[in-house]
C-alpha positions in Angstrom: 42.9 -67.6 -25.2 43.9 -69.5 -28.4 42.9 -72.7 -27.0 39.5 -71.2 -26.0 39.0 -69.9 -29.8 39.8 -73.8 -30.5 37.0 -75.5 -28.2 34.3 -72.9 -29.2 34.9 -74.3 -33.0 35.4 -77.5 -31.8 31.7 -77.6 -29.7 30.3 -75.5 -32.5 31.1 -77.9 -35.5 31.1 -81.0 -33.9 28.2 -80.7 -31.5 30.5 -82.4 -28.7 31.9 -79.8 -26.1 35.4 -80.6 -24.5 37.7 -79.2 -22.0 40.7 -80.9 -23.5 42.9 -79.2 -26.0 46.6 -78.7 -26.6 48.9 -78.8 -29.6 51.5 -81.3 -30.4 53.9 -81.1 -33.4 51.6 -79.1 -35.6 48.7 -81.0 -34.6 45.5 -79.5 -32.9 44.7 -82.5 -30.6 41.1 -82.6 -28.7 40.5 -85.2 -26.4 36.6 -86.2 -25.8 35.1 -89.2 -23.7 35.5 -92.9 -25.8 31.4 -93.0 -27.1 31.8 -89.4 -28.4 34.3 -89.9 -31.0 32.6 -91.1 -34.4 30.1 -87.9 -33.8 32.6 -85.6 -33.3 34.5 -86.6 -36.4 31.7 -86.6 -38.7 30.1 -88.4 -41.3 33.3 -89.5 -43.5 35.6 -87.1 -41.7 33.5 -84.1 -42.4 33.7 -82.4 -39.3 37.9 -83.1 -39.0 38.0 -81.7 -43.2 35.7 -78.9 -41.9 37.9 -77.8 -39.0 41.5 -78.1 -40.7 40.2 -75.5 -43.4 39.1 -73.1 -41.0 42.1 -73.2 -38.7 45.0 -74.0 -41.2 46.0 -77.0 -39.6 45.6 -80.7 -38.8 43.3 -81.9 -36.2 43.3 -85.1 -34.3 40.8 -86.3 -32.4 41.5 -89.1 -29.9 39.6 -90.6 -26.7 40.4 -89.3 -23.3 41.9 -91.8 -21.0 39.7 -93.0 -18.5 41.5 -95.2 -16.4 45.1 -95.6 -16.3 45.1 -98.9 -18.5 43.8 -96.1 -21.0 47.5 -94.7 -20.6 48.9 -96.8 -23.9 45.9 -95.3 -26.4 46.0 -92.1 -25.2 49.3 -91.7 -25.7 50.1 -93.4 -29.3 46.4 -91.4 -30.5 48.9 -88.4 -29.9 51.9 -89.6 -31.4 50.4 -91.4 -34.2 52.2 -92.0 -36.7 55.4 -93.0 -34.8 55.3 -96.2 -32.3 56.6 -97.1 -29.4 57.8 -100.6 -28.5 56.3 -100.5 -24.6 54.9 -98.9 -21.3 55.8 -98.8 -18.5 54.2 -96.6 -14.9 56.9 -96.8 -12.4 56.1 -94.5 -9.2 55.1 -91.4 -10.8 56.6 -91.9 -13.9 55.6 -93.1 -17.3 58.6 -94.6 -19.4 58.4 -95.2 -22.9 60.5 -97.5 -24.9 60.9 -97.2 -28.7 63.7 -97.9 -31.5 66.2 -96.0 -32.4 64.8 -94.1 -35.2 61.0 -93.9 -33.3 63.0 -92.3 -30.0 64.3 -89.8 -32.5 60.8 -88.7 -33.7 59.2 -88.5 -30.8 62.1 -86.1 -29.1 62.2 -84.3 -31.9 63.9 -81.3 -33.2 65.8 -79.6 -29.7 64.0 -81.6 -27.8 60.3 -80.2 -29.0 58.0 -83.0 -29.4 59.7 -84.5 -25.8 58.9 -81.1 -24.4 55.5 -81.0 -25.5 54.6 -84.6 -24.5 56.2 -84.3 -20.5 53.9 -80.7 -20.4 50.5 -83.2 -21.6 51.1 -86.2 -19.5 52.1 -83.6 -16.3 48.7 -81.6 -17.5 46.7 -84.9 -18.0 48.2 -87.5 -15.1 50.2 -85.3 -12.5 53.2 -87.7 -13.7 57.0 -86.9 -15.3 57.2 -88.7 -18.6 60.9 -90.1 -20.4 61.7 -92.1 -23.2 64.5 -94.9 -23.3 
């Protein structure tokens, strides 16, 4: 129902409606189509500054992946800041390799952030999703 409240807002300050919305590490993250991304972040960030006063927290706003080549941007516009050295779709699985200290943000604190991302990328792709 929370998510619902989210997209309202989001359509209603943006002008941009979206089905895609789900939190990951304290981030509100909405997904729109590629052209629709300078509207629905505003004139100098307005929209984005608008949003994370009303709600209380941060907001991301990243393009949703068209094709699977679109795999690599979708996922480090979520992860952002942290990097990740490569990817790689195997069967029906995504594997993502990053350094040491990179593998540790993105599992995160008992396993959190990993969590998070395998419940996206099952949500998003119909895949299973690891880190090595």
């Amino acid at each position: 129902m929370q998510d619902m409240r989210y997209l309202n807002l989001f359509g209603k300050i943006t002008g941009v409606d979206t089905r895609y919305c789900f939190k990951y590490n304290s981030y509100i993250v909405f997904s729109i189509p590629r052209h629709f991304v300078s509207k629905a972040i505003g004139e100098g960030g307005r929209n984005v500054r608008e949003m994370n006063r009303i709600l209380g927290r941060k907001i991301k706003i990243i393009p949703h992946p068209e094709k699977k080549e679109d795999m690599g941007d979708f996922i480090a516009g979520i992860i952002t800041p942290v990097t990740f050295k490569n990817l790689e779709i195997k069967n029906n699985e995504i594997i993502l390799t990053a350094g040491n200290q990179n593998k540790a943000a993105l599992i995160g604190r008992n396993k959190a952030r990993i969590l998070e991302m395998q419940k996206i990328i099952k949500d998003f792709f119909g895949m299973e999703f690891r880190i090595v």
